[in-house]
N, C-alpha and C positions, 0 to 999 in steps of 0.2 A: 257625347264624348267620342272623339275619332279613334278608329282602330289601333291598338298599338301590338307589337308585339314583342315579348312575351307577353297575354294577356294575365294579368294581375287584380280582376275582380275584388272592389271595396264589398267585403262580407254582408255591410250594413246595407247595400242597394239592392241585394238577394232579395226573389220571390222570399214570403214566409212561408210558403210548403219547404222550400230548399233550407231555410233556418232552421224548421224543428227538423226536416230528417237529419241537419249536423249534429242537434242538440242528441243523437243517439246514438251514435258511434262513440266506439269504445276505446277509440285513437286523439290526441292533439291531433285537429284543425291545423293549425299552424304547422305544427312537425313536418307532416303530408306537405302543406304548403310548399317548406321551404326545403322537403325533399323531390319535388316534380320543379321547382321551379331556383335553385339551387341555393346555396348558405347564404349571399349575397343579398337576399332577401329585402334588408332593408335601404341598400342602395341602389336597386331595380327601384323599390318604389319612389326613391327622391325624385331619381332622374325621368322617372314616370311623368310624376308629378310637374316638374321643373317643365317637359315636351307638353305637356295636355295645357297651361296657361298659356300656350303662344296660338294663336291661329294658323302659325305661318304651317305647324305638322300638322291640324286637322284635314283630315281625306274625305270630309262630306260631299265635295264635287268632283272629285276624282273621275268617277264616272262618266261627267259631263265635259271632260276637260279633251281638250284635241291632244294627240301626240305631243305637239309642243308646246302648249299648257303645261303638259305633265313636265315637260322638258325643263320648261323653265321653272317650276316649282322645284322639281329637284334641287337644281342651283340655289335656289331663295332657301330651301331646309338645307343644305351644304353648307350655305353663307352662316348661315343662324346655327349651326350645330358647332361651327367653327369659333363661333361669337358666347356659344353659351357655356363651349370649352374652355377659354379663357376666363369667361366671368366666374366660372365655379372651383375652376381650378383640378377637373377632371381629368385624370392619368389616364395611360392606355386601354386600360378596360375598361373606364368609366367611359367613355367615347365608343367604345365597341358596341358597349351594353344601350347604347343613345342611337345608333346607325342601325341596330337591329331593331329597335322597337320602332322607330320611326316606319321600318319597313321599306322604302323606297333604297333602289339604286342613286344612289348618289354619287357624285365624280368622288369626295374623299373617300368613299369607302375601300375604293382601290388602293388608294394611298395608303390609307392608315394599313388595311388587311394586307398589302403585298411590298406597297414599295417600301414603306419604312424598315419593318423584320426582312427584307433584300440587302438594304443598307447595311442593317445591322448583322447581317451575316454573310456579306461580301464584301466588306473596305477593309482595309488598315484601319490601326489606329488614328493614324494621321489622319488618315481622308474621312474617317469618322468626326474627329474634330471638328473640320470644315465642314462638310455636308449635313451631319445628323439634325446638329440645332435649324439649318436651313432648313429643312422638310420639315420638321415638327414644327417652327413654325410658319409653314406655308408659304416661307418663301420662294423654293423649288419645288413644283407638283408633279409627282409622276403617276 
């Protein structure tokens, strides 16, 4: 399974020393969970999910990869982040939460983190009109 971040450990794949010392705490499991790792909990784990079926985000050669290996993967998880935004119909946070688990710099990350909230707190309404649907969807990249 390739690294993601935020890590979100299936309970079930735990050492069993790690299972019974759960079984003895005197707290929900879960509560803790979804207080280190925030209320959204169960749409971390979709889009978890949704990035761990593609090979394109596994990082098991990372390692191995030249500079522009890595370069061009990037771009291939950009293309595929861009691709799995539309197919799922992912809003602004759900894409956030897909850029940061991924973990790589990616050229959208810029966009979505800086250019778009620029957009939206620097145009007119007007120029909002025009522009905003262009970048969201990637028809102007900044």
């Amino acid at each position: 399974m390739p690294p993601f971040i935020p890590p979100l450990a299936d309970p079930s794949k735990t050492a069993s020393s790690l299972t019974s010392e759960r079984a003895l705490v005197s707290f929900p499991i879960e509560g803790l969970t979804q207080f280190l790792h925030g209320s959204n909990l169960e749409t971390q784990r979709r889009i978890r999910a949704t990035l761990e079926q593609d090979p394109v985000f596994s990082n098991a050669d990372k390692p191995f990869q030249s500079r522009e290996g890595m370069y061009v993967r990037s771009l291939e998880k950009a293309s595929k982040l861009v691709e799995l935004r539309k197919k799922h119909k992912w809003g602004e946070d759900e894409m956030m939460l897909a850029m940061m688990m991924v973990g790589d710099s990616t050229p959208q990350f810029l966009h979505e983190a800086l250019f778009i909230p620029t957009l939206k707190t620097q145009m007119s309404d007007e120029q909002l009109k025009i522009w905003l649907p262009r970048a969201e969807n990637y028809e102007i990249f900044g």
